[in-house]
PyMOL CGO cylinders between C-alpha atoms (Angstrom):
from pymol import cmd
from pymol.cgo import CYLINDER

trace = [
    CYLINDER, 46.92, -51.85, 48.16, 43.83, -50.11, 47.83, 0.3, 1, 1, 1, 1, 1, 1,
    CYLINDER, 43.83, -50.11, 47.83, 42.80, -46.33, 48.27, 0.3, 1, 1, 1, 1, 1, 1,
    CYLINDER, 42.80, -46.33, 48.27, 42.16, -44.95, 51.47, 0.3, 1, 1, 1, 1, 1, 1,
    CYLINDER, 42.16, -44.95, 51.47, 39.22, -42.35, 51.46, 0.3, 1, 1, 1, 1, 1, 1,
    CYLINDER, 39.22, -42.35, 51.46, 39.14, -40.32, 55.30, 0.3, 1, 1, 1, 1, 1, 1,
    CYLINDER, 39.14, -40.32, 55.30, 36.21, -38.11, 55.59, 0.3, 1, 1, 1, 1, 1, 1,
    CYLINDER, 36.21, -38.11, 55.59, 35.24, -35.30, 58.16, 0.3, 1, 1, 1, 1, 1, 1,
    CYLINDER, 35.24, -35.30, 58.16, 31.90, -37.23, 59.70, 0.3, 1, 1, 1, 1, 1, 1,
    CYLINDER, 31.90, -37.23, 59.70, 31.06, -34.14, 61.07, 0.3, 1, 1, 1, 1, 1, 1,
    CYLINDER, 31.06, -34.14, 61.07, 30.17, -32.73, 57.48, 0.3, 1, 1, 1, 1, 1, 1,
    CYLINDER, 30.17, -32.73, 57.48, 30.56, -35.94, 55.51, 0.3, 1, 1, 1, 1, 1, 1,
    CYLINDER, 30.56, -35.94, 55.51, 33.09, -34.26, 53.09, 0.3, 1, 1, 1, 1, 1, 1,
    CYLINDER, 33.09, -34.26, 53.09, 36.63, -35.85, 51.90, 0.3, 1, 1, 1, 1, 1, 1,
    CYLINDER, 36.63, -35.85, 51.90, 39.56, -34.46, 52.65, 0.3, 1, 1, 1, 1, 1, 1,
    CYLINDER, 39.56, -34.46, 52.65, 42.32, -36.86, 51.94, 0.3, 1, 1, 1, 1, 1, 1,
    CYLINDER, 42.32, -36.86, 51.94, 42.63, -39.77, 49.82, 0.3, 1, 1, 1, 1, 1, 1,
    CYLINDER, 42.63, -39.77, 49.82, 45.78, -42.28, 49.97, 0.3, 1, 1, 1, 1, 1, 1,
    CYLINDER, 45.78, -42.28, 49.97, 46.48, -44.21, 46.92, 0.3, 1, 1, 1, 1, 1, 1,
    CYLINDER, 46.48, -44.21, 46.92, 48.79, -46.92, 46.37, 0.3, 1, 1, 1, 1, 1, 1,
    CYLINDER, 48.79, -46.92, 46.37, 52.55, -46.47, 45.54, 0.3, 1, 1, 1, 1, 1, 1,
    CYLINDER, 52.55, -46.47, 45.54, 52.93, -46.11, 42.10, 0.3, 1, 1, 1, 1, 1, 1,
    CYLINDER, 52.93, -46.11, 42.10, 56.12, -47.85, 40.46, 0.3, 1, 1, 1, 1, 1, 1,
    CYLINDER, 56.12, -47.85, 40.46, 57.25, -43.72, 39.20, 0.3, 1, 1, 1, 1, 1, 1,
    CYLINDER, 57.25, -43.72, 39.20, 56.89, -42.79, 42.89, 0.3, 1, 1, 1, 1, 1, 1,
    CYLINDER, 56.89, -42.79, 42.89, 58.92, -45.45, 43.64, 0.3, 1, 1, 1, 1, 1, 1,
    CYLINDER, 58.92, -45.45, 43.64, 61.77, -44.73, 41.37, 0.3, 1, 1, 1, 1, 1, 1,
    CYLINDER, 61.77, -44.73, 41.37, 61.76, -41.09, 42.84, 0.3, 1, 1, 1, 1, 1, 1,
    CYLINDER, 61.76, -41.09, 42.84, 61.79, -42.02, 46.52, 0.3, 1, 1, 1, 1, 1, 1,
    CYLINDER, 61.79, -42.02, 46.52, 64.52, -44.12, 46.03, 0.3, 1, 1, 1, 1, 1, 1,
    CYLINDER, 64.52, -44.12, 46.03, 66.34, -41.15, 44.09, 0.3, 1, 1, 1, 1, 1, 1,
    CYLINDER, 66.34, -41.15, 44.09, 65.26, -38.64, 46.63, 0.3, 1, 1, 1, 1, 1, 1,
    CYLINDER, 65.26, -38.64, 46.63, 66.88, -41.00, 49.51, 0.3, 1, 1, 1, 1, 1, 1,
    CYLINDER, 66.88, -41.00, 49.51, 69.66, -41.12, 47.53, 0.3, 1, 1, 1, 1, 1, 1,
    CYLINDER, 69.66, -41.12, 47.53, 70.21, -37.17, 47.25, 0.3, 1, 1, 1, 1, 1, 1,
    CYLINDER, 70.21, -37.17, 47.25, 69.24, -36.50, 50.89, 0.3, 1, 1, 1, 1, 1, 1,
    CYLINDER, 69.24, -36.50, 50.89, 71.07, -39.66, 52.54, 0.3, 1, 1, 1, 1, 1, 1,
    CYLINDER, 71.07, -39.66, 52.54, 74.03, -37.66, 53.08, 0.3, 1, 1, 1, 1, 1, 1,
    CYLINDER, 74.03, -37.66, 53.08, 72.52, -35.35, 55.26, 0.3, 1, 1, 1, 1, 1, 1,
    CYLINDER, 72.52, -35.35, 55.26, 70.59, -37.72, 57.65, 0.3, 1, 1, 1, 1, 1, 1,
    CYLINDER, 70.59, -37.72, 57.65, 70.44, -36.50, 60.73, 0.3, 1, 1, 1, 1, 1, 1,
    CYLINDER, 70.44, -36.50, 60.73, 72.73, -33.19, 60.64, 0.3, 1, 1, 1, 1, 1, 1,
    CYLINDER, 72.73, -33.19, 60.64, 69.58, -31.01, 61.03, 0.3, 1, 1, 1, 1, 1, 1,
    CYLINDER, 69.58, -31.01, 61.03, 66.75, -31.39, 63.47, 0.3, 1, 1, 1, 1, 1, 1,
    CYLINDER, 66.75, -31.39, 63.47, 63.79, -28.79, 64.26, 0.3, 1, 1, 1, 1, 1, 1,
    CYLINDER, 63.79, -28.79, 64.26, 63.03, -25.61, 62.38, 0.3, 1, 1, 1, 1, 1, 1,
    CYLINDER, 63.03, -25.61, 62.38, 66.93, -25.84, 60.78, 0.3, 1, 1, 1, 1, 1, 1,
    CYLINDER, 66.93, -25.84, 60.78, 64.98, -28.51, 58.48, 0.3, 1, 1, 1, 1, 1, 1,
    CYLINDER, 64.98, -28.51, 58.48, 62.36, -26.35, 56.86, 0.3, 1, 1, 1, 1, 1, 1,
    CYLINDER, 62.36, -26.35, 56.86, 64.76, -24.44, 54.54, 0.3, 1, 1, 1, 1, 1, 1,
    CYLINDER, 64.76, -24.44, 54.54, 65.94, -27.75, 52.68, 0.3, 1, 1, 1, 1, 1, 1,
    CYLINDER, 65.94, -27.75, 52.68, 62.47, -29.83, 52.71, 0.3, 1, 1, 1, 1, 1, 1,
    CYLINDER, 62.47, -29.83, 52.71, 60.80, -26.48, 51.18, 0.3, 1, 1, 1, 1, 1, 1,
    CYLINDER, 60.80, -26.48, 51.18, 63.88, -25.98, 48.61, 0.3, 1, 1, 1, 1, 1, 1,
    CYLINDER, 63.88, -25.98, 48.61, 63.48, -30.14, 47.97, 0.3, 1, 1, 1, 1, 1, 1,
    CYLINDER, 63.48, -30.14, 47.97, 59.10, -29.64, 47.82, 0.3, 1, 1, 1, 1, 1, 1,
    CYLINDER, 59.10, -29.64, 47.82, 58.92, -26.70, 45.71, 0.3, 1, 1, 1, 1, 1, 1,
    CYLINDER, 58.92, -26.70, 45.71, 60.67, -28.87, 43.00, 0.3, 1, 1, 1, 1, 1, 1,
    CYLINDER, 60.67, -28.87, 43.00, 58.42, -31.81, 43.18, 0.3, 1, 1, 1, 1, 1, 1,
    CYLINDER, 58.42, -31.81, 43.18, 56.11, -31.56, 40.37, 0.3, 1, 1, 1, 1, 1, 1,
    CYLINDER, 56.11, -31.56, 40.37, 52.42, -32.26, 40.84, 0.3, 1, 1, 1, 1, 1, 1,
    CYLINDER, 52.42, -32.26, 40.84, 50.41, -35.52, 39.42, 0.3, 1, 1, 1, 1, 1, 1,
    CYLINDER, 50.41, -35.52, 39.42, 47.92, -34.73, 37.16, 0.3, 1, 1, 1, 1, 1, 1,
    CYLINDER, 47.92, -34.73, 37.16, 44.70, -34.49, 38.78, 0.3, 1, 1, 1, 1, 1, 1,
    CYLINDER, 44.70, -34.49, 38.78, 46.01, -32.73, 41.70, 0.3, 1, 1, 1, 1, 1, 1,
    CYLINDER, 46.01, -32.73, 41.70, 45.50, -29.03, 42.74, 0.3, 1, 1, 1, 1, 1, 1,
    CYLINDER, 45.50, -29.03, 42.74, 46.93, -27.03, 45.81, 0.3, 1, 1, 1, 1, 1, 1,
    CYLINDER, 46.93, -27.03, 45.81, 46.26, -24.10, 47.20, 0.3, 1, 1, 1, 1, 1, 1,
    CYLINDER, 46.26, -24.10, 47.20, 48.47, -22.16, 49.56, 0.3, 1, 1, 1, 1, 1, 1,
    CYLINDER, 48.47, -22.16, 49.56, 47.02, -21.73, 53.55, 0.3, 1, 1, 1, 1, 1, 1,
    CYLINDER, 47.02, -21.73, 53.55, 48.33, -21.46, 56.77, 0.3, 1, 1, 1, 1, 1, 1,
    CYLINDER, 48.33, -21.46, 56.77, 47.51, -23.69, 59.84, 0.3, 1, 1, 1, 1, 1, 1,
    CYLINDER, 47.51, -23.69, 59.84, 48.09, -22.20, 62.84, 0.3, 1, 1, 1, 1, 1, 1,
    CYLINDER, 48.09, -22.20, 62.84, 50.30, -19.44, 61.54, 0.3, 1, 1, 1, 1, 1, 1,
    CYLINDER, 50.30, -19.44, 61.54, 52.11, -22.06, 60.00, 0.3, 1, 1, 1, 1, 1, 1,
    CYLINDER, 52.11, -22.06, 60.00, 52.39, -21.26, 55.58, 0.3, 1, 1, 1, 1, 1, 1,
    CYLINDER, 52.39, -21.26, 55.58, 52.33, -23.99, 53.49, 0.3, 1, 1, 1, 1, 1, 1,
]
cmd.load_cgo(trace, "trace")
């Protein structure tokens, strides 16, 4: 699979690449299934975004990677 560059055409600038699945994100998908399977499908809606954010904020980053913290639409993230 190759990397998928999307640009704005309206200023020509990237703003999201998609690369290939890595064998290491693999592995932690499969774990992270694993650790969340038992809760499949007990919340729905806003209930959800206390336990994705407490799963998110202990991902850690690839190298090569920065974030910065915004807010779309009054929505933090």
């Amino acid at each position: 699979m190759r990397s998928e560059i999307r640009e704005n055409t309206s200023r020509k600038e990237r703003w999201s690449v998609i690369h290939p699945l890595s064998p290491e994100d693999s592995a932690a998908m499969a774990t992270l299934r694993s650790a969340v399977a038992a809760m499949k499908g007990k919340l729905a809606g806003v209930a959800t975004r206390g336990p994705f954010d407490g799963i998110m904020e202990h991902v850690v980053a690839p190298n090569g990677v920065s974030f910065e913290p915004d807010a779309v639409g009054g929505i933090s993230g």
